[in-house]
N, C-alpha and C positions, 0 to 999 in steps of 0.2 A: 151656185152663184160664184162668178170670177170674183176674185182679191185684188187688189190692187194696194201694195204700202210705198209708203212715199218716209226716204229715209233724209235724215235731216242729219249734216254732219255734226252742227254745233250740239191592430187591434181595434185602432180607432182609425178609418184609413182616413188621409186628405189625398185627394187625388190631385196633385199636385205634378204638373208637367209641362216642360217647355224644350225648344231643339234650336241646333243652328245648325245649317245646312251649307256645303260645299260642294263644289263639282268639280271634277278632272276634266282638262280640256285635250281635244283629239286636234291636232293641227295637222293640215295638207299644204305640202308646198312644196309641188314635184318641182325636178330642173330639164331638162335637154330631153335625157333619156325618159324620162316616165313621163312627163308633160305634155300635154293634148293641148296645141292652141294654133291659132291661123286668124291672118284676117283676109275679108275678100273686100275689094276694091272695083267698081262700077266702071271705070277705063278701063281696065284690064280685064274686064270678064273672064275668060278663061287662061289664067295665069292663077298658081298655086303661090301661097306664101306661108306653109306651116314652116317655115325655118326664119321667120321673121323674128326680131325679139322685139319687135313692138304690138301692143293690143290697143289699137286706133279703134274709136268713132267719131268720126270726122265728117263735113263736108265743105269741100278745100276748092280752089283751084289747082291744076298739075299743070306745068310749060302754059298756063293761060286756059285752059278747059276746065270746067267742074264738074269735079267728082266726089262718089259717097264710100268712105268706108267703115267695113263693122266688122268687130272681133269676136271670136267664137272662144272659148275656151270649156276646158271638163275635166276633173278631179275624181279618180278612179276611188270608187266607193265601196268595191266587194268587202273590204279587209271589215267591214260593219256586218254585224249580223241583220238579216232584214226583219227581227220583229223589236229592232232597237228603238225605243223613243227618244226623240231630242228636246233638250228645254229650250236651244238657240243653236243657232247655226249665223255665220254671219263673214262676209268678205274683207280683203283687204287689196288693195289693187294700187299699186307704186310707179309716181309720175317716171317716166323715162327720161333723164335727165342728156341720154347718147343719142337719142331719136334728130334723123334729120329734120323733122319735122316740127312747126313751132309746138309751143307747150300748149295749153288747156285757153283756150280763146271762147268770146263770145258768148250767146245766150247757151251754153252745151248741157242744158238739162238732157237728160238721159234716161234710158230702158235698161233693166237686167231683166233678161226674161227667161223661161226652160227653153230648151231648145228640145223639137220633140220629133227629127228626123235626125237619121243617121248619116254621121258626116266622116271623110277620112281625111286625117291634116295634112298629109302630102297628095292628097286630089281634089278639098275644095278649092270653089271658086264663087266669082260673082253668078256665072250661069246655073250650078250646082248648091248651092248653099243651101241650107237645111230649116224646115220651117220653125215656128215658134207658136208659144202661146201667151195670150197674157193673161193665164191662169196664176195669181199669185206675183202680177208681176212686181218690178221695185223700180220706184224711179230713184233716181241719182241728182240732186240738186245742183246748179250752176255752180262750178267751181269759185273759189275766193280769189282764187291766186292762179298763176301761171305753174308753178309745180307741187301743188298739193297733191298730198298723198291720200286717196278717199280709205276713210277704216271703218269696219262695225257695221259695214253696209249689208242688212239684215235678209237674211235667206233663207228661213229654217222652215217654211211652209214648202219651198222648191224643195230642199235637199231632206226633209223627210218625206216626201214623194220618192226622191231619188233613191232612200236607202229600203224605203217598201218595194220598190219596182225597177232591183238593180236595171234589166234588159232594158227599160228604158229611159236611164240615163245617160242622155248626150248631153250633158250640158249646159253653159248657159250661154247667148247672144249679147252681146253689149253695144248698144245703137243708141244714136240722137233721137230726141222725141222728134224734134224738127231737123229735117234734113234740109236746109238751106245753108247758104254761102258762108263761108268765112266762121265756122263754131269747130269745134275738133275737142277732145278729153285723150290722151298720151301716155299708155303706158306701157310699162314693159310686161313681156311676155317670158316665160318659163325658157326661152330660147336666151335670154338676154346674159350676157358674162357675169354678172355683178349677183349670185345669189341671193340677196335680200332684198332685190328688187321683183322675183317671181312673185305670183300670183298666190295668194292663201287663202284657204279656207277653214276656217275653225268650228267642230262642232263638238258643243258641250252637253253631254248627254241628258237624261231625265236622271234622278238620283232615288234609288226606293233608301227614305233618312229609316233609320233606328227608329225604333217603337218603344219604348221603356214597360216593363210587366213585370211584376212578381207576386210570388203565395208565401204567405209565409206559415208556420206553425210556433206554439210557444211553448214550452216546459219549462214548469219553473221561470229560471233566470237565462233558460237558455232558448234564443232562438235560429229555426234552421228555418231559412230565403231558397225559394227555389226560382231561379229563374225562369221567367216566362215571356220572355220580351223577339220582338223580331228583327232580322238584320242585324245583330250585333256582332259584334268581329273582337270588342274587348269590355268589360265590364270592369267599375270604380263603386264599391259598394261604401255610405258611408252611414255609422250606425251610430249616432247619433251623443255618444258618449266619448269621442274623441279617438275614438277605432276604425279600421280602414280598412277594404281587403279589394282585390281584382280577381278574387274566386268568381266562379259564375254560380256556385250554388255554396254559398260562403254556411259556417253554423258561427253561430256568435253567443258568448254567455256576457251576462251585467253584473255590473259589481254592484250597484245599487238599487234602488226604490222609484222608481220615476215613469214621467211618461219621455221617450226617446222618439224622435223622428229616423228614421230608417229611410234613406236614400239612395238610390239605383240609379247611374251614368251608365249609357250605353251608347259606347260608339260605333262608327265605320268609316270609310273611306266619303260617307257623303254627310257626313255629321255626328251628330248627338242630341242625345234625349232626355230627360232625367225625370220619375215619378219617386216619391214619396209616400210611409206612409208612417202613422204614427202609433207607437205600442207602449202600453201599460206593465211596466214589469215591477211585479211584488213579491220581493223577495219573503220567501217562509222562516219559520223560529228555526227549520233544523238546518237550513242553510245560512242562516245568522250565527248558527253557534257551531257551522260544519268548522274543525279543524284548518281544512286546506285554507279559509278566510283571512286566517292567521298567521300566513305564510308572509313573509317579508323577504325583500331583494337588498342586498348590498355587494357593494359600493353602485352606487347608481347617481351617476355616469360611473361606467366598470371600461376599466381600459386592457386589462388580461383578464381575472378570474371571479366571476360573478359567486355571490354565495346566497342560497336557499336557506331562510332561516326559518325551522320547521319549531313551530309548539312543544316543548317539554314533554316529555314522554306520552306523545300522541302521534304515532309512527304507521302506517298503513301503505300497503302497493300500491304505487300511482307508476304514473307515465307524464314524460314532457315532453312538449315539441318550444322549440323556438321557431318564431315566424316571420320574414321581414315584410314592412309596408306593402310590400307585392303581392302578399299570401302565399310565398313561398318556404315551405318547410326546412329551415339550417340546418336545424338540429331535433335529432330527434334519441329518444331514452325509454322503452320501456321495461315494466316489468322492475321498478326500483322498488327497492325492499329496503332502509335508510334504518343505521342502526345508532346514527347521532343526528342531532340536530341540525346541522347544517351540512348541505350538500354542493359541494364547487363544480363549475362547470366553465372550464375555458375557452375563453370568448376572442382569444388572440387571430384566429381565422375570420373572425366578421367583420366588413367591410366598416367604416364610422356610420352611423347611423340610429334610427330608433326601432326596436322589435318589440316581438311580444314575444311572452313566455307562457306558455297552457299547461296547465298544471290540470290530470284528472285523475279520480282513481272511481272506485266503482258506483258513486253515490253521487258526484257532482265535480263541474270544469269551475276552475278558474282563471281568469287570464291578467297580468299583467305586465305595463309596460314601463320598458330600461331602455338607455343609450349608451350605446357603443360608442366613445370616442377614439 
């Protein structure tokens, strides 16, 4: 069945998930050289006018005779893959303010229609011009004004026809619904001096948004997230006790007793997504009374040399990493063997900010967090 749109100018999971969605817009708007447009004129039948910079539908008197004119134009579509899908596509067509011709008169409701013969801009004409359909067609409302500029004039059933079936896109037609006396619509054509008066066509693709997914596992106090989400291009993992990571498959240990909400952002270029779930973490008597528990940070805020203050002769190989908000590894120390109690570590290379420090050695992680100023 034809279309026809009439555009109007004026551990315990919660599955917990929501997105906000964006789209990159594709704009066309050839000039002289790349630009396909002509109009054909009913007195002059076989007279060519693709070097016009006007894109008339009109029907006028000329020296006292009346005539009909209609504008062709076409926006070269290959640079699109053809199994692209669009969410809109939509025109924008600017009053010609240089055109000898008056501006936008009369009842000049209007046709955008495909155009679905092939046509050449330096040999159509009135006798030649190329057929249409009104598959899809759009009408164009009676102007407000004498130089309104018509925008958002909606296209996107034509030009995703067009990007399925490059070979047969010629185009669109733009003609009066009624071709009587004295109504005309003026605009400039891709030919015209003044580049932001050409012709454009904007189309804004489908967007596949972010899926938010993940598994997790628990040990202990520690748990490893694996992600499982789709689309995602960057991952904000937030674990629920005031810790943060852009790992995509982060491992995270708790210092506490609690139930935590465990939260997954996942973005792309067409948005974001974020699921949640929520985990039970109970801490055991031997990780209550693990040594590394007992570890303390000073000076915090540390402006040069952070110091580890380790338990009185309760000394074991561990390893540390420092890690900033990004989940990027600063620093890192294995294989510490610590034969006093406190261990310095200078911090004069890190940028101001807040990190964590990971502390493990073969029994259990700990992680906590200092500021750099």
């Amino acid at each position: 069945m034809n279309k026809k749109i009439k555009f109007s100018i004026f551990a315990i999971s919660l599955l917990i998930s929501f997105s906000t969605i964006s789209q990159d817009t594709i704009v066309f708007q050839p000039g002289p050289s790349e630009g396909k447009d002509a109009i054909v004129h009913s007195l002059h039948p076989a007279n060519n006018y693709g070097a016009s910079p006007n894109l008339i539908a009109a029907a006028w008197t000329y020296q006292g005779t009346f005539g009909i004119i209609r504008g062709l134009f076409k926006f070269d579509l290959t640079s699109l893959p053809e199994d692209m899908q669009i969410q809109s596509a939509y025109l924008n067509l600017y009053h010609n303010p240089t055109s000898g011709h008056e501006g936008h008169a009369g009842n000049n409701i209007a046709w955008i229609s495909k155009v679905v013969g092939n046509w050449d801009e330096f040999a159509v004409n009135w006798n030649n011009q190329p057929a249409t359909t009104n598959e899809n067609q759009v009408t164009i409302p009676p102007s407000a004004s004498a130089t309104q500029n018509y925008l958002e004039i909606p296209v996107t059933d034509i030009v995703q026809d067009m990007i399925e079936n490059p070979d047969a896109n010629n185009g669109f037609q733009i003609m009066l619904q009624f071709e009587e006396i004295y109504r005309s619509l003026i605009f400039a054509s891709s030919d015209h001096p003044s580049s932001g008066l050409w012709p454009m066509l904007v189309v804004i693709p489908e967007c596949e948004a972010p899926v938010a997914d993940f598994s997790l596992t628990i040990q202990g106090s520690t748990v490893a997230l694996t992600d499982e989400s789709q689309n995602a291009t960057s991952w904000l993992w937030d674990f629920g006790d005031g810790y943060q990571s852009t790992l995509s498959n982060p491992v995270h240990t708790y210092q506490e007793t609690g139930n935590f909400m465990i939260c997954l952002t996942v973005t792309n270029e067409c948005g974001s997504n974020t699921k949640c779930d929520t985990v039970r973490i109970s801490l055991t008597d031997i990780e209550n009374i693990s040594y590394l528990s007992q570890v303390t940070l000073a000076p915090n805020p540390v402006a040069e040399v952070l110091k580890i203050q380790l338990p009185e002769n309760k000394y074991s190989a561990f390893e540390i990493d420092i890690v900033n908000t990004s989940g990027i590894v600063v620093y890192h120390n294995k294989d510490i063997n610590p034969i006093e109690s406190i261990i310095e570590i200078n911090c004069t290379h890190l940028n101001p900010g807040i990190y964590f420090i990971k502390i493990r050695d073969q029994q259990q992680n700990i992680i906590k967090k200092f500021l750099v100023q």
